[in-house]
PyMOL CGO cylinders between C-alpha atoms (Angstrom):
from pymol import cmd
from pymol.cgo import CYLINDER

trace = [
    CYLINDER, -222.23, 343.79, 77.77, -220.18, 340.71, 76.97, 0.3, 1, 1, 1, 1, 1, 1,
    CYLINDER, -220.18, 340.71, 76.97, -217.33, 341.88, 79.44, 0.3, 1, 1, 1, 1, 1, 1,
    CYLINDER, -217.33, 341.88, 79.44, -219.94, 341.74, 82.15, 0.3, 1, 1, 1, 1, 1, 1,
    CYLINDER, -219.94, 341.74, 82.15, -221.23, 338.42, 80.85, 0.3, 1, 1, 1, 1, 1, 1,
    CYLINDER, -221.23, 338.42, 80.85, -217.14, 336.97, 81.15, 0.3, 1, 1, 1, 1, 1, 1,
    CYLINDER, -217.14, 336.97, 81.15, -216.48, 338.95, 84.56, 0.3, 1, 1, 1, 1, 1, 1,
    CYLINDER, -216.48, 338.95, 84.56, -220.09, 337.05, 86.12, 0.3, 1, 1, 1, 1, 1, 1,
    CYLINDER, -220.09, 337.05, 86.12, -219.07, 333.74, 84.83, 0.3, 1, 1, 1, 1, 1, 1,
    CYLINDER, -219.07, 333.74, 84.83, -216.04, 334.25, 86.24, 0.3, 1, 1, 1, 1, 1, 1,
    CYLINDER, -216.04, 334.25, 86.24, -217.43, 335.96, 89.34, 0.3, 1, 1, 1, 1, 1, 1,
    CYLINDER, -217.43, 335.96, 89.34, -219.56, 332.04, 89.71, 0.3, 1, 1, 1, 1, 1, 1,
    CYLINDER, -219.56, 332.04, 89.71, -216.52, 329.24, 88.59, 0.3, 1, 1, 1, 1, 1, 1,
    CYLINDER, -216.52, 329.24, 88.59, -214.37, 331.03, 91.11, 0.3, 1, 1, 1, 1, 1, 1,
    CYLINDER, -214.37, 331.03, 91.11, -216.55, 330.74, 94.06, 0.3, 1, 1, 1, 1, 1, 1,
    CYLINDER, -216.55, 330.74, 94.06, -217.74, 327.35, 93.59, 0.3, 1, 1, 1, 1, 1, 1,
    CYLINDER, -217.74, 327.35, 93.59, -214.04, 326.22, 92.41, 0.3, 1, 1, 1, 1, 1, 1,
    CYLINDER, -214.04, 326.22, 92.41, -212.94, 325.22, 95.89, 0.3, 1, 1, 1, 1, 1, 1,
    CYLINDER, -212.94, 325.22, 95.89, -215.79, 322.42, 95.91, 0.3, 1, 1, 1, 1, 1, 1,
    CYLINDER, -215.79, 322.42, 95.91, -214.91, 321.05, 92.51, 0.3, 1, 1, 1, 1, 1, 1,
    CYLINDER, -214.91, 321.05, 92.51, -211.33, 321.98, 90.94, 0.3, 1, 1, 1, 1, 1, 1,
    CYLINDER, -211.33, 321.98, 90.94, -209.22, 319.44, 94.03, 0.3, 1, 1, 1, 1, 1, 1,
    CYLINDER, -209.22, 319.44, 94.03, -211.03, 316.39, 92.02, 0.3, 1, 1, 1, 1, 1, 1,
    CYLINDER, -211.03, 316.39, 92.02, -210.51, 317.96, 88.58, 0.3, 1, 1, 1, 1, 1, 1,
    CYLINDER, -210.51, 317.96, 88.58, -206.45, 318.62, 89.45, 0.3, 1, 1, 1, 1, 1, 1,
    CYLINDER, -206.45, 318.62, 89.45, -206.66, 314.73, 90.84, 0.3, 1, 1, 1, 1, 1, 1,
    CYLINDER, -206.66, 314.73, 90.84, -207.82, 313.18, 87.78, 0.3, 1, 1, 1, 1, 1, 1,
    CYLINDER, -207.82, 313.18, 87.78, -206.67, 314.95, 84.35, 0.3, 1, 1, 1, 1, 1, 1,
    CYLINDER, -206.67, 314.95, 84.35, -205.55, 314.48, 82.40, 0.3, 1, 1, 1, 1, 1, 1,
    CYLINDER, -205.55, 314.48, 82.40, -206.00, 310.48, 83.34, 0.3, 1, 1, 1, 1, 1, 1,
    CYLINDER, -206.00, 310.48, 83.34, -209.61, 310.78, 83.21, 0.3, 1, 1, 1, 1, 1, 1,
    CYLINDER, -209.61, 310.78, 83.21, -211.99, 312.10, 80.87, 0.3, 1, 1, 1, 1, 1, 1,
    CYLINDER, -211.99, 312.10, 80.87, -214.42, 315.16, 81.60, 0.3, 1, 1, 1, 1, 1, 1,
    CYLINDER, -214.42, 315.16, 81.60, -217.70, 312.51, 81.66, 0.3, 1, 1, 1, 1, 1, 1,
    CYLINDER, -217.70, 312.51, 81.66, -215.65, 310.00, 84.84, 0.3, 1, 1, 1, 1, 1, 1,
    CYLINDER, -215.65, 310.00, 84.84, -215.36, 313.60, 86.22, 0.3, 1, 1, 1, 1, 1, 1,
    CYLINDER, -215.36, 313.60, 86.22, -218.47, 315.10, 85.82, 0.3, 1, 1, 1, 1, 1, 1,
    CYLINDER, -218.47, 315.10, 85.82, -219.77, 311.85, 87.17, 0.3, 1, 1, 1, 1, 1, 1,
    CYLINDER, -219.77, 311.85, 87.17, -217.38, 311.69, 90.39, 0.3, 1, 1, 1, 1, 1, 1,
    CYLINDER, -217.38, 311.69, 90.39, -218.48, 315.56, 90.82, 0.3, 1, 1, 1, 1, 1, 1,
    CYLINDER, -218.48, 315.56, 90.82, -222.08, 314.48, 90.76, 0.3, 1, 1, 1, 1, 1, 1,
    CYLINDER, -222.08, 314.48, 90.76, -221.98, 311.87, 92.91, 0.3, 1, 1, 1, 1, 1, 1,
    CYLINDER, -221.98, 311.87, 92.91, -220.74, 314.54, 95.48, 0.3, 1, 1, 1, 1, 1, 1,
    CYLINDER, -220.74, 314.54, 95.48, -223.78, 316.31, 94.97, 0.3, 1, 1, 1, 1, 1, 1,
    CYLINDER, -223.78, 316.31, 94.97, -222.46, 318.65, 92.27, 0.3, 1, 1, 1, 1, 1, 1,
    CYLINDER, -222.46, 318.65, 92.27, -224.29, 319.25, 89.44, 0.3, 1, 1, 1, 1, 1, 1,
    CYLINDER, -224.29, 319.25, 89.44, -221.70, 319.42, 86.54, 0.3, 1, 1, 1, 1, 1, 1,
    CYLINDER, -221.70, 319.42, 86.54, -222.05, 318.30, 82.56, 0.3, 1, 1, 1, 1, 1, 1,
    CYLINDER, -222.05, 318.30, 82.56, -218.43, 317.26, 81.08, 0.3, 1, 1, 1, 1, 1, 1,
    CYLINDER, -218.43, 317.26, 81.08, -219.26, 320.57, 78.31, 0.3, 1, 1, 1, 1, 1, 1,
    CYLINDER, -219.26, 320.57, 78.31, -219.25, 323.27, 81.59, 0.3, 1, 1, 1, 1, 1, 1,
    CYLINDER, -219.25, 323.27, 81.59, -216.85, 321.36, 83.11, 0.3, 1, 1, 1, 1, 1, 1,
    CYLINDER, -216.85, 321.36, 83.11, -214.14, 321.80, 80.38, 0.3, 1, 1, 1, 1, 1, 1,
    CYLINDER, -214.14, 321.80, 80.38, -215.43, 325.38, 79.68, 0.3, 1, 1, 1, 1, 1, 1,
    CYLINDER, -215.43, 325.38, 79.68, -214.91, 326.43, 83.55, 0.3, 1, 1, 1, 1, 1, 1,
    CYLINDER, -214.91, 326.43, 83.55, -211.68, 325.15, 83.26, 0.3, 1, 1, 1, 1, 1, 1,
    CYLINDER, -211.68, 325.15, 83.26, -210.56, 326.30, 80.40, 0.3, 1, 1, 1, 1, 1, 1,
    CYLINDER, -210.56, 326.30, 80.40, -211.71, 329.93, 81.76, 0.3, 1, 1, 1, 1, 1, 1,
    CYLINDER, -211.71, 329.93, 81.76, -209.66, 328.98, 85.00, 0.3, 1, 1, 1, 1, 1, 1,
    CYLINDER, -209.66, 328.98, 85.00, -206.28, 328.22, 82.76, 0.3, 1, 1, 1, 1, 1, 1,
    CYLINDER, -206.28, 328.22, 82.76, -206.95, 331.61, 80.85, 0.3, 1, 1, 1, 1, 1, 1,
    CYLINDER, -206.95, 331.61, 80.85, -207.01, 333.39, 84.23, 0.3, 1, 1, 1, 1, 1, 1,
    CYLINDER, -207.01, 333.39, 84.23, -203.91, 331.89, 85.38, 0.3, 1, 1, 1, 1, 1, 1,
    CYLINDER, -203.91, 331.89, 85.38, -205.62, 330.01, 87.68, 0.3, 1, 1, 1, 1, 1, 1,
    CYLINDER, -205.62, 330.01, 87.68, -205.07, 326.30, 86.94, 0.3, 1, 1, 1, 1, 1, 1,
    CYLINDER, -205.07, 326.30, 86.94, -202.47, 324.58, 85.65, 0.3, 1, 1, 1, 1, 1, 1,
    CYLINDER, -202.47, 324.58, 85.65, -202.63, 323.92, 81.47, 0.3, 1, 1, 1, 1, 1, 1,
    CYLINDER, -202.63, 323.92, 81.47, -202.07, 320.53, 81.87, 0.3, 1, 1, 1, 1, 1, 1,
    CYLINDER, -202.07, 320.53, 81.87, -205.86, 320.22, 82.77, 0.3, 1, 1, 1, 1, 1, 1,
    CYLINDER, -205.86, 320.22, 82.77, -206.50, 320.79, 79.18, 0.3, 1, 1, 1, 1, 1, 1,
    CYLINDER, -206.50, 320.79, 79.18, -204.80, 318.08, 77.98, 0.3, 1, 1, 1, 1, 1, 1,
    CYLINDER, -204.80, 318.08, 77.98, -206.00, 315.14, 75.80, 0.3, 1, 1, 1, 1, 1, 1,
    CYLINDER, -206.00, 315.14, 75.80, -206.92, 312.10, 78.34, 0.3, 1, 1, 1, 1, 1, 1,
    CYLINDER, -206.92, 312.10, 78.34, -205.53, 308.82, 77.01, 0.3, 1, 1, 1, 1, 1, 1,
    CYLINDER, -205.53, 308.82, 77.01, -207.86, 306.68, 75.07, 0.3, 1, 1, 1, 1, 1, 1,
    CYLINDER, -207.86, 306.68, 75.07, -209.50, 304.15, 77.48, 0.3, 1, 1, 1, 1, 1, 1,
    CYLINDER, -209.50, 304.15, 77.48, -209.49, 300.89, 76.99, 0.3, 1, 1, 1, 1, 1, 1,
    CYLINDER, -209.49, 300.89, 76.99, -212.39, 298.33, 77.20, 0.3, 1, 1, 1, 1, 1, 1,
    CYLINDER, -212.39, 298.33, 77.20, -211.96, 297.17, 80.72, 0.3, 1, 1, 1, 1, 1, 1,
    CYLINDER, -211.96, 297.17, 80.72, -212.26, 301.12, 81.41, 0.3, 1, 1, 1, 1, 1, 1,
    CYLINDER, -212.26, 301.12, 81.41, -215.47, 300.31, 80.05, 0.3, 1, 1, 1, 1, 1, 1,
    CYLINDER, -215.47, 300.31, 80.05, -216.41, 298.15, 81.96, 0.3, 1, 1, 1, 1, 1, 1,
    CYLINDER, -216.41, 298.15, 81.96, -215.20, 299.56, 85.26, 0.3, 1, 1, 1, 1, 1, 1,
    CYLINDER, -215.20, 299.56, 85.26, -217.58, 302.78, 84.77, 0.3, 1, 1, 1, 1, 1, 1,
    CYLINDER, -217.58, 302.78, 84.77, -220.51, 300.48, 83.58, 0.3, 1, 1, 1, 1, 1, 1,
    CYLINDER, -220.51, 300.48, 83.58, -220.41, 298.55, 86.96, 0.3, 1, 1, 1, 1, 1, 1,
    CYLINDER, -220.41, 298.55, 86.96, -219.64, 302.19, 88.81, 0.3, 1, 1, 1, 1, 1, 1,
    CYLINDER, -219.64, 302.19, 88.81, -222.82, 303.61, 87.27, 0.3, 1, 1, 1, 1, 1, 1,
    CYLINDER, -222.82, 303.61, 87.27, -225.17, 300.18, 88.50, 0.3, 1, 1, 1, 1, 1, 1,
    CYLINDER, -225.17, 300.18, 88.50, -223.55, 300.40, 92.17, 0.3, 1, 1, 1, 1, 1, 1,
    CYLINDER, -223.55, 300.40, 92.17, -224.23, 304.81, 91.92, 0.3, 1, 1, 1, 1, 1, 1,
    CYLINDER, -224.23, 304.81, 91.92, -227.55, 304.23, 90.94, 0.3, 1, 1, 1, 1, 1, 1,
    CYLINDER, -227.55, 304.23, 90.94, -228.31, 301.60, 93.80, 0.3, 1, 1, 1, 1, 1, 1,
    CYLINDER, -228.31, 301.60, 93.80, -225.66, 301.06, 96.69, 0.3, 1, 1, 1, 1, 1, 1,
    CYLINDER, -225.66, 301.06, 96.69, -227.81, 298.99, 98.51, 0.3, 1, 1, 1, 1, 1, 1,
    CYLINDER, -227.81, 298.99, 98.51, -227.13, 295.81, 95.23, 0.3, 1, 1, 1, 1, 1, 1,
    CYLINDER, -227.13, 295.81, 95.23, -224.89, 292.99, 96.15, 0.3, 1, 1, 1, 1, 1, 1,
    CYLINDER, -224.89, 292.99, 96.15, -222.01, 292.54, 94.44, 0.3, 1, 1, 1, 1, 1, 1,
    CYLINDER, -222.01, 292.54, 94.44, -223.88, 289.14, 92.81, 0.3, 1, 1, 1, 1, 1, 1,
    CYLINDER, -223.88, 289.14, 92.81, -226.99, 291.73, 92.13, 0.3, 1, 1, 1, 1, 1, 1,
    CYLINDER, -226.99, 291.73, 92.13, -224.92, 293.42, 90.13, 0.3, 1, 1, 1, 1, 1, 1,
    CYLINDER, -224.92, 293.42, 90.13, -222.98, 290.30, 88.06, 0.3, 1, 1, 1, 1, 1, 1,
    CYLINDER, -222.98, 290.30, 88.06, -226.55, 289.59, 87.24, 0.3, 1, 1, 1, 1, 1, 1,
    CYLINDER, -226.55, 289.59, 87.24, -227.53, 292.79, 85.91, 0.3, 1, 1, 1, 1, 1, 1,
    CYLINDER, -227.53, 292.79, 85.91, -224.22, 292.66, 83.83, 0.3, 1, 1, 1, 1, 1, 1,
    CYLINDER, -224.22, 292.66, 83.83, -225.22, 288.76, 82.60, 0.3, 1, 1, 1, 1, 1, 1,
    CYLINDER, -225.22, 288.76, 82.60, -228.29, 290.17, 81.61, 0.3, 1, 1, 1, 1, 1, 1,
    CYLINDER, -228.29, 290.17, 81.61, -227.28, 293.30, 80.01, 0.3, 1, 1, 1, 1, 1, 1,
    CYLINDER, -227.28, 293.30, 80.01, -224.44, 290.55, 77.83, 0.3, 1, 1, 1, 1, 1, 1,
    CYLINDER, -224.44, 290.55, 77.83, -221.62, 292.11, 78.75, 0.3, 1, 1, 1, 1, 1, 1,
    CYLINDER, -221.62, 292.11, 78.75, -218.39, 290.21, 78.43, 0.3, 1, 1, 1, 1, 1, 1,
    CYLINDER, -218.39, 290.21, 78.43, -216.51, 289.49, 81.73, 0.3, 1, 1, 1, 1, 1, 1,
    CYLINDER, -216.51, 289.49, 81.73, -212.82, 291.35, 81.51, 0.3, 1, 1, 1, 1, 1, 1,
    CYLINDER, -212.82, 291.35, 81.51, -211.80, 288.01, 80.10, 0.3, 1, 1, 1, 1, 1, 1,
    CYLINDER, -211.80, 288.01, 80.10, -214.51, 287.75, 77.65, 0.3, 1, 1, 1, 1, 1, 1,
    CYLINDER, -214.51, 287.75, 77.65, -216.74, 285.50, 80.09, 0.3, 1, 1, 1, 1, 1, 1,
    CYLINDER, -216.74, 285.50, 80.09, -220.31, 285.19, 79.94, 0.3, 1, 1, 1, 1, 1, 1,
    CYLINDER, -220.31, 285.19, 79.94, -220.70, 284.44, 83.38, 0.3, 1, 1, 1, 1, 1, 1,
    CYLINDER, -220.70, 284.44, 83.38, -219.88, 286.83, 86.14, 0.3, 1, 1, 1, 1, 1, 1,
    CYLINDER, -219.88, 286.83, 86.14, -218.38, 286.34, 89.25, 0.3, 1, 1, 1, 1, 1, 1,
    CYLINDER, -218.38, 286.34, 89.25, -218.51, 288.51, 92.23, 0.3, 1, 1, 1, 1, 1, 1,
    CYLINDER, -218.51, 288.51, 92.23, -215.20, 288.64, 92.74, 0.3, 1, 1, 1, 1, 1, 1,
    CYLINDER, -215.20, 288.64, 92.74, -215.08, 290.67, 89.27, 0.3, 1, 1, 1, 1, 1, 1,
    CYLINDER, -215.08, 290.67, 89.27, -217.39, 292.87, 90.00, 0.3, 1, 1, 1, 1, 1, 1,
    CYLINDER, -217.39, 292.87, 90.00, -215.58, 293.18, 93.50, 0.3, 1, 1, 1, 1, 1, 1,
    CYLINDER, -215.58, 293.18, 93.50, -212.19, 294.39, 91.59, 0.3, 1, 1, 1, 1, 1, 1,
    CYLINDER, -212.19, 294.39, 91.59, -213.72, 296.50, 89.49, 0.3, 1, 1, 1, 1, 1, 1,
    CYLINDER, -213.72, 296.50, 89.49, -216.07, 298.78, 91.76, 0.3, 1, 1, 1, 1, 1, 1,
    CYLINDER, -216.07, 298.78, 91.76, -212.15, 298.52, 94.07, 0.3, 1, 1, 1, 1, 1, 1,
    CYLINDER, -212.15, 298.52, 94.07, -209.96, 300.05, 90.90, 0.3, 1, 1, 1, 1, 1, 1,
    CYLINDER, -209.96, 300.05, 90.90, -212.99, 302.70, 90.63, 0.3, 1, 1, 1, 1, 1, 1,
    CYLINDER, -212.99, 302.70, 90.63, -212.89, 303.79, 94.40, 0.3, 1, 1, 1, 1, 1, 1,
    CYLINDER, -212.89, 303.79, 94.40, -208.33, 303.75, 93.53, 0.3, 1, 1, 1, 1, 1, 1,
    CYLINDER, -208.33, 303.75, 93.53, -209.24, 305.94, 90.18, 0.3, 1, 1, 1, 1, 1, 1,
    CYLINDER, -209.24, 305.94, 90.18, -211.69, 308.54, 92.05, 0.3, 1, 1, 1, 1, 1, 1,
    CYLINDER, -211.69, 308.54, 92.05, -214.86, 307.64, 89.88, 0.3, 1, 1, 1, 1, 1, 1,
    CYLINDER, -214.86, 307.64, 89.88, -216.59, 305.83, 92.83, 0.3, 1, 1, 1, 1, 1, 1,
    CYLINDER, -216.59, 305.83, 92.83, -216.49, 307.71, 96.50, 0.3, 1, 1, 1, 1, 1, 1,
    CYLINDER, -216.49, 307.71, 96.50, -215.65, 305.21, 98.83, 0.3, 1, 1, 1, 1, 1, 1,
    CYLINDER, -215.65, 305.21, 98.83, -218.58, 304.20, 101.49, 0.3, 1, 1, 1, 1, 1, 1,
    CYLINDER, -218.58, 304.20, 101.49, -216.06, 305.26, 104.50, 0.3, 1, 1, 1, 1, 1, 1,
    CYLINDER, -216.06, 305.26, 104.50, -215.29, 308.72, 103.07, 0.3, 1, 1, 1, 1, 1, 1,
]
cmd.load_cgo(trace, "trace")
């Protein structure tokens, strides 16, 4: 029974693997499995960082990913932070202006990169640009 249960779930991650391991190979270990699952579900798949990890761990067991997948992403530092915060406002509403969103950010307190209060759109410009660079935000010409 369990050997059927492994061979279906394996039957399942490797046909929808063309759709999904490209942007895992792109971005681990440099990313962790949550600014994955995220980029996957803004591409209309529906992925949780926990089956994520566990499809590819069962894809590295099989041979048919590369270990390094596996590995520990770096720690990420605040402005990391902040670049998935303003990612998630512009995912949930691409239609905000870039001054829309300093304004949600002013009144949600966060700190400007430089520890501002106030936030400029040019910020939130650079940002939402180093997520598109990073894969976490699909750009609107793709």
């Amino acid at each position: 029974m369990t050997a059927a249960q492994k061979a279906a779930y394996g039957e399942r991650v490797q046909a929808t693997a063309s759709q999904w391991l490209p942007t895992v190979r792109r971005m681990r270990p440099d990313h962790t499995w949550d600014d994955i699952a995220r980029v996957l579900k803004q591409r209309g798949l529906d992925w949780t960082p926990e089956r994520l990890r566990r499809a590819v761990r069962w894809m590295v067991s099989e041979g048919m990913a590369d270990a390094a997948l596996l590995r520990k992403s770096p720690p990420r530092l605040p402005e990391d932070r902040l670049m998935t915060l303003v990612t998630g406002i512009h995912a949930s509403n691409p239609r905000l202006t870039l001054r829309e969103i300093a304004s949600q950010l002013e009144r949600l307190h966060e700190r400007t990169p430089r520890g501002g209060t106030k936030w400029a759109p040019s910020s939130v410009k650079n940002l939402l640009d180093r997520a598109r660079r990073s894969g976490l935000l699909v750009s609107e010409t793709a």
